[in-house]
C-alpha positions as semicolon CSV with decimal commas, in nm:
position;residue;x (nm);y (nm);z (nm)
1;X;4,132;-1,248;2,248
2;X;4,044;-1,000;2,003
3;X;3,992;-1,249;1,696
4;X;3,686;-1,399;1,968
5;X;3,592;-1,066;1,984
6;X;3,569;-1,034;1,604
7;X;3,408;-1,338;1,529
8;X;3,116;-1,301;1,804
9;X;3,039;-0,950;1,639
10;X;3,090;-1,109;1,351
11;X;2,775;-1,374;1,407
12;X;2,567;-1,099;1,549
13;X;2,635;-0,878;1,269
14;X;2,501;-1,163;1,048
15;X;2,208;-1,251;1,258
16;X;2,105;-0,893;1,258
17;X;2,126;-0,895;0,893
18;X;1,930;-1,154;0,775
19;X;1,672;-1,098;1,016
20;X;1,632;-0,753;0,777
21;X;1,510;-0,967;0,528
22;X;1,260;-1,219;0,669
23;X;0,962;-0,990;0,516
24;X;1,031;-1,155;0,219
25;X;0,829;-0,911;-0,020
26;X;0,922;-0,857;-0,407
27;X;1,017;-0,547;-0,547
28;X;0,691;-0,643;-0,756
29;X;0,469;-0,656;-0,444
30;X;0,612;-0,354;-0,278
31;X;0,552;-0,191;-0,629
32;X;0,204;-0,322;-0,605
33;X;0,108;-0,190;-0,280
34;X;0,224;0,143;-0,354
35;X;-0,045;0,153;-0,648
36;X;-0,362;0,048;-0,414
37;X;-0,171;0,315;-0,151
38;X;-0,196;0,602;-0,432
39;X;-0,567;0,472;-0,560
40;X;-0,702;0,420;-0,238
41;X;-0,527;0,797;-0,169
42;X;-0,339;0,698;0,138
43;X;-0,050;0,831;-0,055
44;X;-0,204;1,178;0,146
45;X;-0,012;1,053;0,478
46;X;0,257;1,270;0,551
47;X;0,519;1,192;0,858
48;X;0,359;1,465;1,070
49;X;-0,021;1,362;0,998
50;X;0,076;0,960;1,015
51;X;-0,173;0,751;1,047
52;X;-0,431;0,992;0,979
53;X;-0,493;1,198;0,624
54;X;-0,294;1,538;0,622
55;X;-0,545;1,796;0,660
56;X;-0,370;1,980;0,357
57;X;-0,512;1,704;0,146
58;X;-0,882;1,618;0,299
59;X;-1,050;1,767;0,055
60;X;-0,911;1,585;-0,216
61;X;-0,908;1,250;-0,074
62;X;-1,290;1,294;-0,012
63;X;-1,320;1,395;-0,347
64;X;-1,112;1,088;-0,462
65;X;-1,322;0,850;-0,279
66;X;-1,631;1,025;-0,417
67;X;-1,497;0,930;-0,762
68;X;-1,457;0,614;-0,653
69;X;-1,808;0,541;-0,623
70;X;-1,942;0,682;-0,864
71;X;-1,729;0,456;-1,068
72;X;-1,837;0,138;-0,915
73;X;-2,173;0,280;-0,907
74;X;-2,185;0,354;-1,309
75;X;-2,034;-0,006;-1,351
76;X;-2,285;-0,221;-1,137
77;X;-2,564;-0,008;-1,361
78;X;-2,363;-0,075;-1,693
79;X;-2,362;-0,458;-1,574
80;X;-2,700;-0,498;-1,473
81;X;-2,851;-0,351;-1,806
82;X;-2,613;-0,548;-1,999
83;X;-2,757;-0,865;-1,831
84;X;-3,139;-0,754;-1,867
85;X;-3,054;-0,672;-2,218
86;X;-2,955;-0,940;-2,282
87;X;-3,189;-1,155;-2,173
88;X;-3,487;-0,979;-2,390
């Protein structure tokens, strides 16, 4: 009796396993999402402020995003001169 015992926890022990791993992510993805968390600052989530932005770290996450665009903004005008330049 016991060694049906063992091998029915045995197969749900298993099946509970292997159902851990039907994600199927990379370290190398996981990695990757990590970096757009931290550039995108949603590494400013803490367990108590989840899913919002800790309130500790609003200012800096508005500042982040602020540098954001100003980025994209200096590149569109760095793009669109080179291509008028260029055509002159």
């Amino acid at each position: 009796m016991k060694k049906i015992a063992f091998a029915a926890l045995s197969v749900v022990v298993l099946a509970a396993s292997s159902s851990a791993f039907a994600q199927g992510k990379t370290r190398a993805e996981v990695y990757q999402e990590l970096i757009e968390a931290q550039q995108n600052g949603l590494n400013y989530v803490t367990d108590a402020s989840y899913p919002d932005v800790n309130p500790v770290f609003a200012r800096q996450v508005e500042q982040h995003k602020e540098a954001l665009a100003a980025q994209a903004a200096a590149s569109r005008v760095a793009s669109e001169s080179a291509s008028t330049g260029s055509m002159n």
